[in-house]
ZAKOLPA-276967 format. One line per field, with one value per residue: residue number from 1; residue in three letters; x, y, z of N, C-alpha, C, O in turn. Coordinates in steps of 0.05 Angstrom, whole numbers, plus 5000, padded with zeros to 4 digits. Example, Ala and Ser with C-alpha at 12.3 -4.5 7.8 and 13.67 -1.06 7.14 Angstrom:
BEGIN
n: (1, 2)
res: (ALA, SER)
nxx: (5264, 5257)
nyy: (4886, 4955)
nzz: (5156, 5142)
caxx: (5246, 5273)
cayy: (4910, 4979)
cazz: (5156, 5143)
cxx: (5264, 5258)
cyy: (4934, 5001)
czz: (5156, 5157)
oxx: (5285, 5268)
oyy: (4934, 5023)
ozz: (5169, 5161)
This chain:
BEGIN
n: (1, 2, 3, 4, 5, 6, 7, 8, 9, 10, 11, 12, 13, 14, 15, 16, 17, 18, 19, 20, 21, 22, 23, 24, 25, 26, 27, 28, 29, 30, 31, 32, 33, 34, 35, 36, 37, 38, 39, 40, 41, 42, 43, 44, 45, 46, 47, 48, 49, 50, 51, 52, 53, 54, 55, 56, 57, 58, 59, 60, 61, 62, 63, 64, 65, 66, 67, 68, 69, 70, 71, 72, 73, 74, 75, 76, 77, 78, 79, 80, 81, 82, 83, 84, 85, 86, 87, 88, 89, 90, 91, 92, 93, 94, 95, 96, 97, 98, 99, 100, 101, 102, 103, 104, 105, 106, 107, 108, 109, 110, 111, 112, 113, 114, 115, 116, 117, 118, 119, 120, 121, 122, 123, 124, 125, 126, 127, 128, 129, 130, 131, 132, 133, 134, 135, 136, 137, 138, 139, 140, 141, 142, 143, 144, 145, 146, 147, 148, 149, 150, 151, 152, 153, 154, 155, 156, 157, 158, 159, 160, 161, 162, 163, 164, 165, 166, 167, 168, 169, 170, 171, 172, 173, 174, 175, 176, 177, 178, 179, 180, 181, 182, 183, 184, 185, 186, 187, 188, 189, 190, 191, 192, 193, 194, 195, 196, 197, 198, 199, 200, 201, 202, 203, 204, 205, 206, 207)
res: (UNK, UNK, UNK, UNK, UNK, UNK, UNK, UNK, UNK, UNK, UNK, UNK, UNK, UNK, UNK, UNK, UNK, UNK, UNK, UNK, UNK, UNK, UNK, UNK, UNK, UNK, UNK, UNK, UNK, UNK, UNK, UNK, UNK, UNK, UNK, UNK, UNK, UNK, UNK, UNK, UNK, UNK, UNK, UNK, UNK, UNK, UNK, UNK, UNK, UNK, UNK, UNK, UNK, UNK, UNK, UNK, UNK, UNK, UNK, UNK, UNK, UNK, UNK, UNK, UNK, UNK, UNK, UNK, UNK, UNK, UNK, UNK, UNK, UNK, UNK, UNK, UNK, UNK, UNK, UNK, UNK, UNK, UNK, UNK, UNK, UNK, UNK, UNK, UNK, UNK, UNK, UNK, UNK, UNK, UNK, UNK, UNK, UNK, UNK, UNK, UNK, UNK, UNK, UNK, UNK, UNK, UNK, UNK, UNK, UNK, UNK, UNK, UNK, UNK, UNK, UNK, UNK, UNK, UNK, UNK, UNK, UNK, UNK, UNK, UNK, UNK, UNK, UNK, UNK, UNK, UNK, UNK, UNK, UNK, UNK, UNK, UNK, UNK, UNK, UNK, UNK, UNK, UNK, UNK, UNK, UNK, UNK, UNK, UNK, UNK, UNK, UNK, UNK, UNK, UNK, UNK, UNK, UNK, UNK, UNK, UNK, UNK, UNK, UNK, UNK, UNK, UNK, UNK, UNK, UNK, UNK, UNK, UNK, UNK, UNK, UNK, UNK, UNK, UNK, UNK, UNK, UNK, UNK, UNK, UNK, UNK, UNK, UNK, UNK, UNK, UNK, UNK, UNK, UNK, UNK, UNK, UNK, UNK, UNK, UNK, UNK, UNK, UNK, UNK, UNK, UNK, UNK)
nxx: (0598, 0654, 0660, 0648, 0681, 0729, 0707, 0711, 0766, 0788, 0753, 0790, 0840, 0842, 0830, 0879, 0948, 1013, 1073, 1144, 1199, 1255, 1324, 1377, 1415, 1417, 1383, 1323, 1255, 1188, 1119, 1048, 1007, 0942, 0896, 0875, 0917, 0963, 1021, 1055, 1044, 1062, 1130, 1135, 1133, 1173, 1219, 1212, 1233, 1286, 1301, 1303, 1306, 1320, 1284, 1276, 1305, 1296, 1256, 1201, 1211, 1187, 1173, 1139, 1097, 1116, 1172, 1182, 1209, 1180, 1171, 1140, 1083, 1064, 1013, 0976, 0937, 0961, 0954, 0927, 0963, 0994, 1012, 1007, 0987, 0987, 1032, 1068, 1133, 1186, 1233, 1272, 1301, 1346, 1318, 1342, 1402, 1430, 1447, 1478, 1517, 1550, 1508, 1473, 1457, 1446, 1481, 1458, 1430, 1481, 1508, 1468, 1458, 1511, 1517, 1485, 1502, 1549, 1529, 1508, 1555, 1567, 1527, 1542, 1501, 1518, 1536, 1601, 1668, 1725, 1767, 1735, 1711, 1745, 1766, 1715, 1711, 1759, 1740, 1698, 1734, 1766, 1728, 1710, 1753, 1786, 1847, 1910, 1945, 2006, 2020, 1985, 1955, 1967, 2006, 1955, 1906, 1874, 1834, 1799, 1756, 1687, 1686, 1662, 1622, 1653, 1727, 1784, 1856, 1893, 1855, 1850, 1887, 1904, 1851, 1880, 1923, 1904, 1870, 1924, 1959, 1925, 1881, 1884, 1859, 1825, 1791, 1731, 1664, 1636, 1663, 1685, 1644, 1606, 1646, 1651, 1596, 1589, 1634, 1602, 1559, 1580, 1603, 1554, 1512, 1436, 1413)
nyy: (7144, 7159, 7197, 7177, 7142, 7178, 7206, 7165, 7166, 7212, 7192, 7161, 7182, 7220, 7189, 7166, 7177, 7206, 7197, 7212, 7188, 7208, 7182, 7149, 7154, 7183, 7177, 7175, 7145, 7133, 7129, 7107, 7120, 7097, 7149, 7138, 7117, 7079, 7109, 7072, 7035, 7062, 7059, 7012, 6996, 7021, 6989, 6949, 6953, 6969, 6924, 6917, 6896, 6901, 6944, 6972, 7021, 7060, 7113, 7162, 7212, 7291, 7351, 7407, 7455, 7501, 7497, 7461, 7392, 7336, 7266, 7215, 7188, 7115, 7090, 7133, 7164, 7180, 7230, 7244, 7273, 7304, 7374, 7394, 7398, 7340, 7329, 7287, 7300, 7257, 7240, 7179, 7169, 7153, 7143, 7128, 7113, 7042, 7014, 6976, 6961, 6917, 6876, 6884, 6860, 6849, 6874, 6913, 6952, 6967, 6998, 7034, 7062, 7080, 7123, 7157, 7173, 7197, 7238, 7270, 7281, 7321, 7358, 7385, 7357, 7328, 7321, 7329, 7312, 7346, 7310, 7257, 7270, 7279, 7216, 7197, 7215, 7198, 7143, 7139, 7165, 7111, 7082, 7098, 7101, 7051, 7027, 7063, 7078, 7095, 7106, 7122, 7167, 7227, 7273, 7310, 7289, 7284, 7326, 7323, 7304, 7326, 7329, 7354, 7417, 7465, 7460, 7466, 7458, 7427, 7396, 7364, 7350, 7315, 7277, 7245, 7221, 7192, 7151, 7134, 7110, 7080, 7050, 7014, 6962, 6908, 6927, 6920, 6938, 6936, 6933, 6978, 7014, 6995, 6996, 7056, 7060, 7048, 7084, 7125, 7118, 7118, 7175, 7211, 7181, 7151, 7170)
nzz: (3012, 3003, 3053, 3090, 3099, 3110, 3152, 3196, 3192, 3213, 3264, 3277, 3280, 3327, 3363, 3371, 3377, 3358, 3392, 3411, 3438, 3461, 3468, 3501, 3478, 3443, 3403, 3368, 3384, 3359, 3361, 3356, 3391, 3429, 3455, 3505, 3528, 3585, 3624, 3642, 3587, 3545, 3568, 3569, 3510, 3505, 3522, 3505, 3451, 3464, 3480, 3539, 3603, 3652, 3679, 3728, 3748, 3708, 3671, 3652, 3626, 3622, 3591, 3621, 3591, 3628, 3627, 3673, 3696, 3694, 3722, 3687, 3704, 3714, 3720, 3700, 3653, 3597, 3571, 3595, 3629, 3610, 3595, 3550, 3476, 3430, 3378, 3431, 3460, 3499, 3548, 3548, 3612, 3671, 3727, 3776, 3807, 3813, 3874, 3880, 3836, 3816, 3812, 3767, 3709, 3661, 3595, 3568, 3603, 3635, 3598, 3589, 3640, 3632, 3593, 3610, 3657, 3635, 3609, 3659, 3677, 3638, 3632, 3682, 3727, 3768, 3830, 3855, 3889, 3870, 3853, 3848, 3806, 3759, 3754, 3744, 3694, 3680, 3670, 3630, 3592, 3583, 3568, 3522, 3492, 3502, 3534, 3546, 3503, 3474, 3425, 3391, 3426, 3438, 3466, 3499, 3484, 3512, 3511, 3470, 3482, 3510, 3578, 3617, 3634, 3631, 3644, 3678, 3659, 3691, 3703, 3673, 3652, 3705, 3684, 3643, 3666, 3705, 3670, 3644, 3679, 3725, 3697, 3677, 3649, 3617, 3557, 3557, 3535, 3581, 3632, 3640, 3649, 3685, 3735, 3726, 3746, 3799, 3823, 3811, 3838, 3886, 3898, 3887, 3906, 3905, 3844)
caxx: (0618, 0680, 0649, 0638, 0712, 0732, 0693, 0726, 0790, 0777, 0753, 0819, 0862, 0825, 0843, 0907, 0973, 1037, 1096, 1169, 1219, 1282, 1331, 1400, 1446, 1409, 1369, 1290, 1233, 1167, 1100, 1030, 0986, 0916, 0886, 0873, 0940, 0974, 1048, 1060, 1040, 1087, 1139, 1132, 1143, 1205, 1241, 1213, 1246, 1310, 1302, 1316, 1299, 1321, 1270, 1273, 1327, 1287, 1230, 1206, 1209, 1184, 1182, 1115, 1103, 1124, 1202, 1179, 1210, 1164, 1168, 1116, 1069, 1053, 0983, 0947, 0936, 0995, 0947, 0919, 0983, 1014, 0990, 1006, 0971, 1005, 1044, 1090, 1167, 1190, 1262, 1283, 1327, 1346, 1315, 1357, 1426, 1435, 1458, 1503, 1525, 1556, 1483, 1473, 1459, 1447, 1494, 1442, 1429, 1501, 1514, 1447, 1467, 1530, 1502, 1465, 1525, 1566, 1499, 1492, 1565, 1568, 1505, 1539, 1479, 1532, 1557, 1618, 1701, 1745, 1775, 1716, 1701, 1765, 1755, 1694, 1716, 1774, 1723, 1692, 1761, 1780, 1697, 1707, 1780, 1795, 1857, 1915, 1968, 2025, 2025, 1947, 1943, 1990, 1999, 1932, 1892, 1834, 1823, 1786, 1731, 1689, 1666, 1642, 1604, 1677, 1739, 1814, 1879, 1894, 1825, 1849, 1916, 1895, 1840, 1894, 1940, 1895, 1873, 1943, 1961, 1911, 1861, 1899, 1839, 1807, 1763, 1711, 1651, 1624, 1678, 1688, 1613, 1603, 1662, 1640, 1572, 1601, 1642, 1579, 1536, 1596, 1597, 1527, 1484, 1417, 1399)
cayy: (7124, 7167, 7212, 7153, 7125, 7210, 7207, 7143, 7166, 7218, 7193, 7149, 7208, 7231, 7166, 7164, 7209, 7211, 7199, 7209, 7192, 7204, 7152, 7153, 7153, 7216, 7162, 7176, 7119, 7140, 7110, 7114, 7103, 7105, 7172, 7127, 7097, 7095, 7111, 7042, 7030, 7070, 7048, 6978, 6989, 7028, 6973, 6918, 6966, 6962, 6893, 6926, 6877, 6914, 6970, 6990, 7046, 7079, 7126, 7171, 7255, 7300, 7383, 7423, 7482, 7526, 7483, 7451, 7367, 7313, 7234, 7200, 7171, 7103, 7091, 7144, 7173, 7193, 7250, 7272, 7292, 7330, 7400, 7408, 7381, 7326, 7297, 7284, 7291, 7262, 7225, 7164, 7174, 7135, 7152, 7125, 7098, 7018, 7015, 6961, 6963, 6886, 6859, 6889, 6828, 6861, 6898, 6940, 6963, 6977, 7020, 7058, 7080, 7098, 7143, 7172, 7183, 7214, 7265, 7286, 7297, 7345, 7377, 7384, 7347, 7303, 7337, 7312, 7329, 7350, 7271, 7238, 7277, 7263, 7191, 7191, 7226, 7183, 7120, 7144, 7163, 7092, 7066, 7106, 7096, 7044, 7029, 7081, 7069, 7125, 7104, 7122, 7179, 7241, 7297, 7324, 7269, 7277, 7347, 7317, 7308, 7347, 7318, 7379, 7442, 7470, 7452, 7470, 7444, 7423, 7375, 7352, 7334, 7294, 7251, 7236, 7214, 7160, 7139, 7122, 7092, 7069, 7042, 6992, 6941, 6902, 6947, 6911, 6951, 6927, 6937, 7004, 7032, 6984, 7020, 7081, 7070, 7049, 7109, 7146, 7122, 7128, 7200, 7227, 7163, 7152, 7194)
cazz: (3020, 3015, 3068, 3115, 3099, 3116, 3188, 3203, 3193, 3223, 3295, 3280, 3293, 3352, 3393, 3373, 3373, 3352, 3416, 3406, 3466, 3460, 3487, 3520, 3460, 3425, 3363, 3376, 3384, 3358, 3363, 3352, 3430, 3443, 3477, 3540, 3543, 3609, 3622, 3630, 3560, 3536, 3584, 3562, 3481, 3497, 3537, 3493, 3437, 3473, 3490, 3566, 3626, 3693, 3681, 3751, 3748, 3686, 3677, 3628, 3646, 3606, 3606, 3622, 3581, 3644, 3629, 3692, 3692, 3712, 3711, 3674, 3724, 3700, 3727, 3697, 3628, 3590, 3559, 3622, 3651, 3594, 3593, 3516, 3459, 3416, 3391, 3454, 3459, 3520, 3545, 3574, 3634, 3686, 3751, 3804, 3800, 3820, 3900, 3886, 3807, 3806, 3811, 3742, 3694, 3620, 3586, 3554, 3623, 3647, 3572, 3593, 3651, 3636, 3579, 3632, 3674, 3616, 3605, 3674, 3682, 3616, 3642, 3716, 3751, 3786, 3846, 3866, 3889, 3837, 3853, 3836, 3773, 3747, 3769, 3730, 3669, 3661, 3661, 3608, 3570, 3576, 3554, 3495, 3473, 3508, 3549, 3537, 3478, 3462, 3389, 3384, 3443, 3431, 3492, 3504, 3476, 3533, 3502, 3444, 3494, 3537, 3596, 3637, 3619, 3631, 3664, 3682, 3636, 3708, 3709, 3633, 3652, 3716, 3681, 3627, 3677, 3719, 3649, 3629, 3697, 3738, 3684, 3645, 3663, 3594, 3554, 3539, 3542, 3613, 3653, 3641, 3653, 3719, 3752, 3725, 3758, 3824, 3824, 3813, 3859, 3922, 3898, 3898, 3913, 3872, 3813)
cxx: (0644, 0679, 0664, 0666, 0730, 0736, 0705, 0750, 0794, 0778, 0782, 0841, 0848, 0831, 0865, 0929, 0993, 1056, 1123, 1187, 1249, 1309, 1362, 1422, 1432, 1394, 1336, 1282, 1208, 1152, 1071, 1015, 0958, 0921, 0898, 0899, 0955, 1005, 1060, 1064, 1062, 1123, 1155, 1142, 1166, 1226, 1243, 1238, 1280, 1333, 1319, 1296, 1303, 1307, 1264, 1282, 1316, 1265, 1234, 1201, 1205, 1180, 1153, 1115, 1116, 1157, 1200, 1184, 1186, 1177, 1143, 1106, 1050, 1024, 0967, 0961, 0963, 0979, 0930, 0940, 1011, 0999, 0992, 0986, 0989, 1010, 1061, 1115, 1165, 1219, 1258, 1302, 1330, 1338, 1336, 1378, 1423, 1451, 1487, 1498, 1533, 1525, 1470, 1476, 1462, 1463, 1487, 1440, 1453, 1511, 1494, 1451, 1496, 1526, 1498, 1482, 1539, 1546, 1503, 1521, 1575, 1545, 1512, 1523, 1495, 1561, 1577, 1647, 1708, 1755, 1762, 1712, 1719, 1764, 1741, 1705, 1733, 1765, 1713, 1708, 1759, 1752, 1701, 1731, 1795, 1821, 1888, 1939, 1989, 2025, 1996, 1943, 1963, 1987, 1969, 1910, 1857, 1828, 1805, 1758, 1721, 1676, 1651, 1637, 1643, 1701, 1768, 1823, 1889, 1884, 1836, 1871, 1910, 1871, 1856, 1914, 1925, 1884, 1896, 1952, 1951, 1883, 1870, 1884, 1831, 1788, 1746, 1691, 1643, 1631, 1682, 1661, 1603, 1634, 1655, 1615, 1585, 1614, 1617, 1564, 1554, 1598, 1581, 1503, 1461, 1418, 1377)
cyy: (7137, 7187, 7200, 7152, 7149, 7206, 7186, 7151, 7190, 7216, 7172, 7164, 7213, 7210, 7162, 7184, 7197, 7214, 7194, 7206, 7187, 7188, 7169, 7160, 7175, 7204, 7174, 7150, 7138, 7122, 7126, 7090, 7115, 7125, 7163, 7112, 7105, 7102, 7088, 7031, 7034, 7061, 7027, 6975, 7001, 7008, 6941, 6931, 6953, 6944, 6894, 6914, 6886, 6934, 6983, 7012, 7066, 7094, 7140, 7207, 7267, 7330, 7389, 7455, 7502, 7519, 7474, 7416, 7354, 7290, 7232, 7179, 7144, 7084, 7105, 7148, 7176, 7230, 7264, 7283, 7304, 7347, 7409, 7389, 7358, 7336, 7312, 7276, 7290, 7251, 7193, 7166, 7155, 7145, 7150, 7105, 7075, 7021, 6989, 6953, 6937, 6870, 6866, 6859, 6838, 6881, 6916, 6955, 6982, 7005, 7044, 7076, 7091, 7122, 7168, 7189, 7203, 7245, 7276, 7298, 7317, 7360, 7389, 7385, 7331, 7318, 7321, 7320, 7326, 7314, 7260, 7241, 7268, 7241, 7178, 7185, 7206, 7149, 7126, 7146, 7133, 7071, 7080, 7102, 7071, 7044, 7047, 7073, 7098, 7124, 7129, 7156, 7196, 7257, 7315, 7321, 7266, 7298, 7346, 7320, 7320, 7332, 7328, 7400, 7454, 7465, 7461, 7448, 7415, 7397, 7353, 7333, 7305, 7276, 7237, 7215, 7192, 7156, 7128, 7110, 7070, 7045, 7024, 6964, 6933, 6923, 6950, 6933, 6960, 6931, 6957, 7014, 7012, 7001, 7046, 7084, 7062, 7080, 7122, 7149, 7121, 7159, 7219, 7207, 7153, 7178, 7203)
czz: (3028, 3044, 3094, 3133, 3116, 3143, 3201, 3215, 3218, 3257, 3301, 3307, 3321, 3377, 3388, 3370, 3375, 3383, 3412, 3435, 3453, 3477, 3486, 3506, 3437, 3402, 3388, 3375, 3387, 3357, 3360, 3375, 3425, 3454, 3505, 3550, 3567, 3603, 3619, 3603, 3539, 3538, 3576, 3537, 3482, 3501, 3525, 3462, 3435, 3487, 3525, 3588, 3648, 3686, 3710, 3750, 3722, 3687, 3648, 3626, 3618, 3615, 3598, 3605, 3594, 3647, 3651, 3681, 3713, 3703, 3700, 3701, 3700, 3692, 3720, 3669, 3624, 3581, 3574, 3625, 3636, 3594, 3570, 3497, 3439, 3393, 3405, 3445, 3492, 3527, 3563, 3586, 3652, 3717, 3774, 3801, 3822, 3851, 3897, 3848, 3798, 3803, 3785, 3722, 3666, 3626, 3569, 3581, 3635, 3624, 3572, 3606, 3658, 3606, 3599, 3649, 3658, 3613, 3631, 3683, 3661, 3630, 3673, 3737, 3769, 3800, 3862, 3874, 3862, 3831, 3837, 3810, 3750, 3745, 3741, 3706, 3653, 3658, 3640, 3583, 3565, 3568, 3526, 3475, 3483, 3527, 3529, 3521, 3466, 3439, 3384, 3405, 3447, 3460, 3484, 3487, 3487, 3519, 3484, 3466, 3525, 3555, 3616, 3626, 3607, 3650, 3658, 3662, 3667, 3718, 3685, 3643, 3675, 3707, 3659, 3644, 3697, 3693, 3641, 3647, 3716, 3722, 3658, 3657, 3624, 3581, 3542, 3562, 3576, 3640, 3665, 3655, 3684, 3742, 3754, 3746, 3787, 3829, 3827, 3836, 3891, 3921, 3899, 3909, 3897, 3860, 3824)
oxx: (0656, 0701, 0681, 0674, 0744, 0757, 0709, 0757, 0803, 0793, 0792, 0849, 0852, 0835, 0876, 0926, 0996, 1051, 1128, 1185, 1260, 1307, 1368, 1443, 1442, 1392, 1332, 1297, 1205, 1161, 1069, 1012, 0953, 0943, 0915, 0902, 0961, 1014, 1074, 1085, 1074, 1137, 1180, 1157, 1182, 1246, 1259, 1257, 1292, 1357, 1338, 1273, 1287, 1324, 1249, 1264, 1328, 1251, 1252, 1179, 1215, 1181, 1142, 1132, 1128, 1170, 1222, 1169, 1178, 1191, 1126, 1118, 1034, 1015, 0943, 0984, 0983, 0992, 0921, 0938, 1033, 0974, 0982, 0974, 1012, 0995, 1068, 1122, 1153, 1233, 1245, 1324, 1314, 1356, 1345, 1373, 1417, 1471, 1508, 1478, 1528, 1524, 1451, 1494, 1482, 1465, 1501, 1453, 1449, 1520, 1498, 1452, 1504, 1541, 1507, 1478, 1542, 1553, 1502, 1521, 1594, 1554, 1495, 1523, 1482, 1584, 1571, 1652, 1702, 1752, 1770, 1709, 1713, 1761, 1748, 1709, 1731, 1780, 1722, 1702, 1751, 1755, 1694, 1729, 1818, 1820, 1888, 1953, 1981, 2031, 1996, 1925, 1981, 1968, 1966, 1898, 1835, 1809, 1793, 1742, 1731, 1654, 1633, 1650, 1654, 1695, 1775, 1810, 1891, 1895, 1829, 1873, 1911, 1868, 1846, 1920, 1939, 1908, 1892, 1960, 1963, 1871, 1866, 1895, 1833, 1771, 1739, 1694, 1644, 1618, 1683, 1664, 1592, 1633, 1654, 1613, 1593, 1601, 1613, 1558, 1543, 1597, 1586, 1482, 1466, 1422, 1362)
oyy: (7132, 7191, 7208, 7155, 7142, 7203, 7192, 7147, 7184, 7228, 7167, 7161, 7193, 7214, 7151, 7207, 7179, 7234, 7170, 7224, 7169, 7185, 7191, 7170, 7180, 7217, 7179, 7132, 7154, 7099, 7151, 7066, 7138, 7129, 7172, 7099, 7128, 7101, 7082, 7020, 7019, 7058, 7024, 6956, 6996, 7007, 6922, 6917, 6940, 6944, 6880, 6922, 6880, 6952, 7002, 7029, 7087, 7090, 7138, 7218, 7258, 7337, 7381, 7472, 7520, 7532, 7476, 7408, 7358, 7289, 7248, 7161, 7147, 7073, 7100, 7142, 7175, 7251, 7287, 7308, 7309, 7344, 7431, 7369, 7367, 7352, 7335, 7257, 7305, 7253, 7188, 7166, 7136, 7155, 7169, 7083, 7081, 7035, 6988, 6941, 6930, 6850, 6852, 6842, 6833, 6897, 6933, 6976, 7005, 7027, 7066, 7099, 7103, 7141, 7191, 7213, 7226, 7268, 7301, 7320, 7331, 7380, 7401, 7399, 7320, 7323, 7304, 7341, 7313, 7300, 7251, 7223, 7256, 7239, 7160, 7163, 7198, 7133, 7110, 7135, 7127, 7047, 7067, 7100, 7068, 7064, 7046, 7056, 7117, 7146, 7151, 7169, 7187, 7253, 7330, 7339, 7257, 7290, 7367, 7339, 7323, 7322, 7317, 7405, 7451, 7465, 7464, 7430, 7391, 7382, 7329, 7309, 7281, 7256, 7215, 7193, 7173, 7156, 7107, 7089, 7050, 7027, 7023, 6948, 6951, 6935, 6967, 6941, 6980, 6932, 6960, 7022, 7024, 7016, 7058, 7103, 7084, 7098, 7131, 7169, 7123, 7171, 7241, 7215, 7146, 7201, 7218)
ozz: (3049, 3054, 3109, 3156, 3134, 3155, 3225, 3239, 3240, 3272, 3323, 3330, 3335, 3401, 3407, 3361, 3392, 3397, 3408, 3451, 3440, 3502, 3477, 3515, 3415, 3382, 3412, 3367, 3405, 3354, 3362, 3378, 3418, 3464, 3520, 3570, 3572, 3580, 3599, 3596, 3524, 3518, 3576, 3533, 3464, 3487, 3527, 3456, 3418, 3495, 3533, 3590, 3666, 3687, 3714, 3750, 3718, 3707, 3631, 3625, 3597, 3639, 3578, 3608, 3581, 3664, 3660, 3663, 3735, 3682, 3705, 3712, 3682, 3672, 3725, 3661, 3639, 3585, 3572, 3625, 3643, 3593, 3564, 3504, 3435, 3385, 3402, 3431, 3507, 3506, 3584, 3575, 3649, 3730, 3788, 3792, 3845, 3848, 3911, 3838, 3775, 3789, 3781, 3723, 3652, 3645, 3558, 3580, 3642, 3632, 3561, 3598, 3677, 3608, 3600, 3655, 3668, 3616, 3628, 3694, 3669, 3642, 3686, 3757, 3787, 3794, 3879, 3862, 3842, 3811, 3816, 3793, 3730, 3720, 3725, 3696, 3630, 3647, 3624, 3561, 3543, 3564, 3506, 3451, 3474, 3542, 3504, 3533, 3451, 3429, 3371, 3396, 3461, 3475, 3465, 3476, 3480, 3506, 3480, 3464, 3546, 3550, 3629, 3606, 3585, 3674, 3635, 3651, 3663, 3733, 3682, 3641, 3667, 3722, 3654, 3634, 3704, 3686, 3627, 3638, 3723, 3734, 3634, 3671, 3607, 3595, 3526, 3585, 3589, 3661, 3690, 3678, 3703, 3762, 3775, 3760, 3797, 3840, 3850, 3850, 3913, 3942, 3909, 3918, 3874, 3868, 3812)
């Protein structure tokens, strides 16, 4: 009997495996998929997860033993088209930035991809003029601290954060300075990260 119960368990494991994706704000989401599940599958429990409705702009990339990126194709296997054995780490990213950013309806959506935005310009995937970057940067200043207050925000206040691999005092000083003038807008979440993505996408286009 306990044998049986053993072999069971057993061919359990064998159709199923362990999948971790890591999401936009650095928390994990694990799960346990079928062998045969597609990408889709997957896909699907992240966004119900994240209770995320515009799933166009998203995907799910993951790295090949050779550090080679792919997307997750969501038509076929998930465990065909890894070349490692499980369990799977993979990410959610956002594939392709919104062409026009006001048609944005959820504000899980707009906080995603400005995540996304904040990531790719620390990683400097987001080629752009010095203008823009600044631009950016100091959307982000004013999503994260809101709008700018001298009580609260001493000389060299942006320094606390980094927003590119590395950058000039130069870069520091001008995103401090359209932060404290140009960006005295409300700062509720929404506002901030839809400008931001506009900005983005007149600077390099899609993702």
């Amino acid at each position: 009997m306990l044998s049986r119960l053993m072999s069971g368990s057993v061919r359990n494991l064998e159709r199923e495996y362990l999948c971790t994706v890591r999401l936009l704000d650095d928390t994990e989401y694990t799960c346990t998929i079928q062998r045969d599940a597609k990408g889709q599958y997957l896909f699907d429990l992240i966004c119900h997860h994240l209770n995320l409705l515009e799933k166009d702009y998203f995907g799910i990339r993951y790295v090949d033993p050779d550090k080679q990126r792919h997307w997750l194709e969501f038509t076929k296997s998930i465990s065909k088209q890894m070349k490692s054995q499980p369990p799977f780490t993979m990410c959610l990213r956002v594939k392709f930035y919104p062409p026009d950013p006001a048609a944005l309806k959820e504000e899980i959506t707009r906080y995603l991809i400005f995540l996304q935005i904040k990531r790719d310009l620390y990683h400097g995937r987001l080629l752009c003029k010095t203008s823009d970057a600044a631009m950016l940067a100091a959307y982000i200043l004013q999503a994260e601290i809101g709008n700018y207050d001298p009580g609260k925000h001493p000389e060299g206040y942006s320094s606390k954060f980094q927003f590119f691999p590395k950058h000039s005092e130069k870069l520091e000083r001008r995103i401090a300075e359209i932060h404290k003038t140009e960006l005295m807008f409300n700062s509720v979440k929404s506002w901030p990260s839809l400008l931001l993505v506009r900005s983005a996408v007149k600077a390099v286009g899609h993702h």
